[in-house]
VOBA-703409 format. One record per residue (C-alpha): residue in three letters; y, x, z. Coordinates in steps of 0.05 Angstrom, whole numbers, plus 5000, padded with zeros to 4 digits. Layout:
BEGIN
AlaYXZ
...
***
This chain:
BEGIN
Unk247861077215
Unk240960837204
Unk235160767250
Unk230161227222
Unk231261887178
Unk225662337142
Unk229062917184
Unk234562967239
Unk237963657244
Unk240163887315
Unk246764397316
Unk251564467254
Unk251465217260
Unk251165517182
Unk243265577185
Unk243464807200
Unk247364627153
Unk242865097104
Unk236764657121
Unk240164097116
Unk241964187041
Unk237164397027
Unk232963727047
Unk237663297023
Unk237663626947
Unk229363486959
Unk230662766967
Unk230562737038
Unk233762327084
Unk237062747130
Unk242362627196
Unk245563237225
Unk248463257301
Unk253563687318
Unk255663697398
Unk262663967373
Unk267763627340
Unk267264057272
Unk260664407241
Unk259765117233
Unk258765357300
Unk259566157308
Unk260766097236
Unk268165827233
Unk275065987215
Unk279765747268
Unk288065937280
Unk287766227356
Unk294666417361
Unk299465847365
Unk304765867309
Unk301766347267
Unk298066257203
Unk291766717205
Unk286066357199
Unk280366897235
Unk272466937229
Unk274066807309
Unk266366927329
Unk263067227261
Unk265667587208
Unk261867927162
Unk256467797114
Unk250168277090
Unk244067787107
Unk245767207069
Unk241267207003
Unk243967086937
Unk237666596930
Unk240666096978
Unk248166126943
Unk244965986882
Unk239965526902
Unk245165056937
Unk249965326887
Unk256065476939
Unk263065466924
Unk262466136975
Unk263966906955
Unk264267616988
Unk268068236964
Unk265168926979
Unk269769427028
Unk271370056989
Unk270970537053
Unk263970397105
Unk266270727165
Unk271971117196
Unk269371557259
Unk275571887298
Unk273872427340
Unk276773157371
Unk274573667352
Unk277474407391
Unk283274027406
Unk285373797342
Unk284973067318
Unk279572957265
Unk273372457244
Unk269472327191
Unk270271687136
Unk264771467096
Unk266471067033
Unk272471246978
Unk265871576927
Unk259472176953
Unk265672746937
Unk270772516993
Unk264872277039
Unk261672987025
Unk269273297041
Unk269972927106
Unk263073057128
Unk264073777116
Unk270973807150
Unk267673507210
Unk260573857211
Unk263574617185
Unk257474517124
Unk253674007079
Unk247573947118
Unk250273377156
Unk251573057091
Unk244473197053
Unk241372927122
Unk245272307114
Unk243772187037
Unk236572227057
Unk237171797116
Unk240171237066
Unk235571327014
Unk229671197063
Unk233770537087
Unk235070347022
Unk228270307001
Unk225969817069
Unk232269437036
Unk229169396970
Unk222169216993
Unk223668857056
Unk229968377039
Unk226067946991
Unk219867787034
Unk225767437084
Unk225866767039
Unk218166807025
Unk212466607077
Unk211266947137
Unk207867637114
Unk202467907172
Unk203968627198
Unk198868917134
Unk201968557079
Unk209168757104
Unk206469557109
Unk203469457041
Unk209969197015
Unk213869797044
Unk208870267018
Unk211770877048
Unk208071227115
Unk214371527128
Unk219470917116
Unk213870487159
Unk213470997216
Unk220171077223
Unk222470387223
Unk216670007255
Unk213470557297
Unk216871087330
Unk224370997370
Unk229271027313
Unk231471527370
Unk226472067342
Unk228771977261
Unk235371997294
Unk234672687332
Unk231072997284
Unk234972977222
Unk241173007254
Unk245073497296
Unk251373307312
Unk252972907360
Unk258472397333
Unk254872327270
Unk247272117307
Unk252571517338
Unk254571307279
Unk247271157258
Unk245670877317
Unk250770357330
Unk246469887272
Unk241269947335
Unk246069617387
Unk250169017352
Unk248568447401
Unk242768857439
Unk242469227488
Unk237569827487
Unk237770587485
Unk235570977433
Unk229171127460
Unk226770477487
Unk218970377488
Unk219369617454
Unk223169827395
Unk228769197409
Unk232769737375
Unk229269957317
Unk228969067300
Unk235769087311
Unk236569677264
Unk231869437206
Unk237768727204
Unk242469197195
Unk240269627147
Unk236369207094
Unk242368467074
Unk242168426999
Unk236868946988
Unk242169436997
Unk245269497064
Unk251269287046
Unk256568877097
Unk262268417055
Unk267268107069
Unk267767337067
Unk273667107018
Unk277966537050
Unk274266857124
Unk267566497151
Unk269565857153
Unk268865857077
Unk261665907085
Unk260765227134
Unk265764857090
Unk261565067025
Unk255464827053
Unk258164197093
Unk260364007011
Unk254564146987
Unk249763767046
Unk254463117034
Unk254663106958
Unk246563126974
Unk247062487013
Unk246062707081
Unk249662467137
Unk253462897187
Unk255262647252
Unk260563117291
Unk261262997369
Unk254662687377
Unk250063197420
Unk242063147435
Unk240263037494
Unk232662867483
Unk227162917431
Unk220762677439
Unk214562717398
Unk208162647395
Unk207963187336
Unk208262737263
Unk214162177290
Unk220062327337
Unk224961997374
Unk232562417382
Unk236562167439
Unk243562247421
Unk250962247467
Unk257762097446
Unk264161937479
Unk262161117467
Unk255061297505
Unk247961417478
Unk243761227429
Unk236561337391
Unk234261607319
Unk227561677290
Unk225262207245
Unk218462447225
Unk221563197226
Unk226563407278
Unk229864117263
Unk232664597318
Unk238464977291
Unk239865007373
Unk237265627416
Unk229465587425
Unk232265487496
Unk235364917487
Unk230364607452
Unk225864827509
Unk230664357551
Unk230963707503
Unk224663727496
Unk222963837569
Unk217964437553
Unk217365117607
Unk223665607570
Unk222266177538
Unk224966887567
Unk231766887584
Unk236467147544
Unk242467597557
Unk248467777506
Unk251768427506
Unk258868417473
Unk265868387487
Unk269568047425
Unk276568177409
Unk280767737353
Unk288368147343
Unk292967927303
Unk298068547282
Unk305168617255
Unk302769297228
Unk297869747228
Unk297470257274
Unk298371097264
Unk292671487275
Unk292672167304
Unk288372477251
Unk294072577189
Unk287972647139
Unk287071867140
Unk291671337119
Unk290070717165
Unk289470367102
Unk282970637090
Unk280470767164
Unk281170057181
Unk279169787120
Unk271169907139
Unk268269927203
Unk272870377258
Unk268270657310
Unk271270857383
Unk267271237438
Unk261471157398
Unk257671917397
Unk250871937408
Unk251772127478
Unk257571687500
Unk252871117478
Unk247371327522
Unk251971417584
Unk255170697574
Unk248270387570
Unk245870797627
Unk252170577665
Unk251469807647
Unk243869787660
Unk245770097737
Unk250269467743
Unk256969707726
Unk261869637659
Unk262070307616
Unk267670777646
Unk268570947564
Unk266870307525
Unk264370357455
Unk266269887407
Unk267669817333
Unk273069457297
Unk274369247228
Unk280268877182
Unk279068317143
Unk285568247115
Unk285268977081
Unk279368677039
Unk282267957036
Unk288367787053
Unk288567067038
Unk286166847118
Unk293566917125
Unk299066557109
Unk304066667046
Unk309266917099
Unk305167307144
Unk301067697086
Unk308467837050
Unk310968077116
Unk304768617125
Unk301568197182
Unk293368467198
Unk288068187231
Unk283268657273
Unk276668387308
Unk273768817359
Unk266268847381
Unk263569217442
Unk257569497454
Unk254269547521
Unk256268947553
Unk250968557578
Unk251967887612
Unk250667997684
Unk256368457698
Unk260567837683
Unk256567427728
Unk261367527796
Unk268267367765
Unk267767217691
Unk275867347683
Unk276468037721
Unk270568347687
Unk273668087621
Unk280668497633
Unk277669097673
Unk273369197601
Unk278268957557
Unk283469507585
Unk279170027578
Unk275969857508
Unk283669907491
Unk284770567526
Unk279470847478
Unk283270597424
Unk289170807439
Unk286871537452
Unk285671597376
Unk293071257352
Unk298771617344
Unk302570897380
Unk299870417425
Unk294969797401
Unk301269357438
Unk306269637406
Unk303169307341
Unk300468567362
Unk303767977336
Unk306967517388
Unk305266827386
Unk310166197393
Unk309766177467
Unk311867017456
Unk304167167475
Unk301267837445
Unk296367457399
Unk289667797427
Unk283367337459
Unk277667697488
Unk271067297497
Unk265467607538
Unk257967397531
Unk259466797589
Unk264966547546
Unk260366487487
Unk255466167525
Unk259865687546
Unk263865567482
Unk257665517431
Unk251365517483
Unk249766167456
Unk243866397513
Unk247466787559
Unk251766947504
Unk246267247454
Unk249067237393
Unk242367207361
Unk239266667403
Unk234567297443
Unk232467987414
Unk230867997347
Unk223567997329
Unk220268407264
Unk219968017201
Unk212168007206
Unk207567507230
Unk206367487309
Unk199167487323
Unk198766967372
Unk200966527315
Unk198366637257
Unk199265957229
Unk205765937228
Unk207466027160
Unk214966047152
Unk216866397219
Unk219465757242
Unk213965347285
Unk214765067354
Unk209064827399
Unk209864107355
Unk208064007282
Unk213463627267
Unk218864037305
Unk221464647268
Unk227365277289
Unk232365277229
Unk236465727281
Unk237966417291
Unk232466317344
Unk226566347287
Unk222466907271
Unk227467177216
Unk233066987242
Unk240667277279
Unk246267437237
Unk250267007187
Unk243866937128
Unk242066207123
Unk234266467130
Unk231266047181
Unk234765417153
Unk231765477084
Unk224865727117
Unk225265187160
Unk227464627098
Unk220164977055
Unk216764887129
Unk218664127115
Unk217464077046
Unk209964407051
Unk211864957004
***
């Protein structure tokens, strides 16, 4: 290792590793530190279940955010494959088993909206909903990889009052309510509100309507793949690509300090043989602006606060469902939403923001092996084996805070329940055992991903998401990516455009560096 680099990356989560390839293919000298004893951090394939062969996105799992600009820039060895069906709601409806799937062409989406709703104004209402989306997409997706837009060159890009207003303006609550009626099909809408945040509908400082805008915009279209060869395809793309570069990466070495006194910098760095010291004239955060915060012994920023249970299964077979009209084929094959109406989302985050876990959990599932089946092995995938992952909405950190472990199976039991209400068999009767004859199922609440990847309070995106517009109070900062040093930059899901799997803040952070 040398003494002194041009830049030293901190974290070898994927938007690290981004800025790191990016620097090196510039002709940079570049050192990356990773606390763990592999890269990738949220973004990494990993075999949970001893004696099985399923390799699962274990903390992340699908991609929409990542831009075909980065891919080809770094030219990755790294593809995605479209799900045929988007969504499978189950519901009741007068006592009979029912729900509605979007995907398989408009005519069966039309069909199932129909059987659901009794007419097609459900339907037209959710045509125009997506064409409004899809135009933020169009407009909005690009202006992620350029510099920082202010809040009037952003509106002027959208160039729709009613696109603007809607997104930007008003609780996505209001577009919500007043184009649609029923109640399971508002939830469905809403649920791109509430991955990893926790708000209502209608909440005054629009967390939900950033939260929304990620969700609805990846690729200029929306549109949520599926990694081929799972996430840990992505990290070992980009860890190929960072080396061939020239840059160095250092697993199980973890910052401890940087100073600077903004254009050099000094990283203090721990490993099991003890510490040592590296100079760079750039240092690069891919870690939580909190833990910067701490290395570089500034006052913290807000604190932050995570709101998911996650849920890795590994299945022998898929389960029935109760409603015939849907093969599980197809209804796991996008993303399965449970206990997730309109008003069963309000009550769980009214219940969770009084202090106690939802009585009726929402939570959405999805298969990755339906799409691509090669995370598992020859034997499993010949044999019909599935892998499920499980998110949960509603879950905020601090009613984990008295006993991490009994909060974990109190919520886990009755996510399940909710589940199993809409199968024709029990979720058990289809997991996998493992070696040890386990049922091969791990739950992680936001305290386990804070302590397994120092996610902040387990926030999958480093805090609440922030809208891809300049902030006034820092107007300078041209790439979204500034700290209070010049020579100190986010390449984190911490920066101003960043949470999700995209690779964003590392390549704005790599231009920050290389005065573009």
């Amino acid at each position: 290792m040398r003494s002194s680099y041009d830049a030293v990356v901190l974290g070898g989560g994927h938007n690290a590793l981004v800025a790191t390839a990016y620097l090196a293919r510039a002709g940079r000298s570049v050192l990356l530190l990773e606390r763990l004893g592999e890269p990738g951090g949220a973004t990494v394939s990993s075999r949970p279940f001893p004696g099985r062969d399923a390799a699962l996105s274990r903390y992340s799992y699908l991609v929409s955010l990542l831009p075909r600009k980065v891919v080809r820039d770094l030219d990755l060895d790294f593809r995605v494959r479209a799900r045929d069906v988007s969504s499978y709601t189950p519901t009741v409806r007068g006592g009979v088993p029912t729900g509605l799937l979007v995907g398989g062409g408009r005519a069966r989406t039309r069909a199932s909206f129909a059987r659901l709703t009794g007419d097609d104004r459900a339907y037209a209402a959710w045509r125009e909903f997506a064409a409004l989306t899809g135009h933020a997409a169009r407009r909005i997706f690009p202006t992620l990889t350029e510099p920082l837009p202010d809040k009037a060159e952003l509106r002027r890009a959208v160039d729709d009052d009613t696109v603007w207003r809607t997104l930007f303006e008003e609780p996505i609550g209001t577009a919500i309510e007043a184009r649609f009626t029923d109640d399971l099909v508002r939830g469905v809408v809403l649920t791109d509100a509430l991955i990893g945040t926790f708000a209502d509908a209608h909440d005054p400082d629009l967390r939900q309507n950033r939260c929304f805008l990620y969700h609805v915009i990846g690729g200029g279209t929306g549109d949520w793949n599926v990694p081929v060869g799972g996430m840990g395809a992505l990290t070992r793309a980009l860890v190929d690509r960072a080396r061939a570069a020239g840059a160095e990466l250092r697993t199980g070495h973890e910052a401890v300090r940087v100073e600077t006194d903004g254009r050099r910098a000094e990283v203090t760095y721990r490993t099991a043989d003890g510490e040592g010291t590296v100079a760079a004239r750039h240092v690069l955060a891919g870690t939580s602006p909190q833990e910067l915060a701490a290395l570089t012994g500034q006052a913290p920023p807000a604190p932050a606060e995570g709101c998911q249970l996650k849920v890795n299964m590994l299945l022998k077979r898929l389960p029935k469902l109760r409603d015939p009209a849907v093969d599980p084929h197809e209804a796991f094959a996008g993303t399965f939403h449970i206990a997730e109406g309109y008003g069963e989302l309000a009550r769980a985050h009214a219940e969770a923001a009084s202090g106690c876990l939802p009585s009726v959990p929402p939570s959405e599932i999805y298969c990755h092996t339906l799409t691509d089946p090669t995370i598992l092995g020859p034997d499993l995938a010949e044999r019909g084996y599935q892998t499920l992952t499980l998110f949960g909405l509603h879950a905020p950190a601090r009613l984990f805070a008295a006993d991490n472990a009994t909060a974990r199976e109190k919520l886990l039991a009755a996510t399940l329940a909710q589940l199993d209400a809409h199968l024709a068999e029990p979720i058990a009767d289809c997991l996998a055992t493992d070696a040890d004859g386990r049922p091969c199922l791990e739950a992680k609440t936001p305290l386990d991903l804070e302590r397994e990847l120092r996610l902040p309070g387990g926030h999958i995106f480093h805090g609440d998401l922030a809208f891809p517009y300049a902030d006034d109070e820092a107007p300078d900062d041209r790439w979204g990516v500034a700290t209070a040093y010049p020579n100190v930059h986010l390449c984190g899901a911490g920066a101003r455009r960043g949470g999700g799997v995209s690779g964003i803040p590392g390549h704005n952070a790599a231009m920050a560096v290389l005065g573009l």
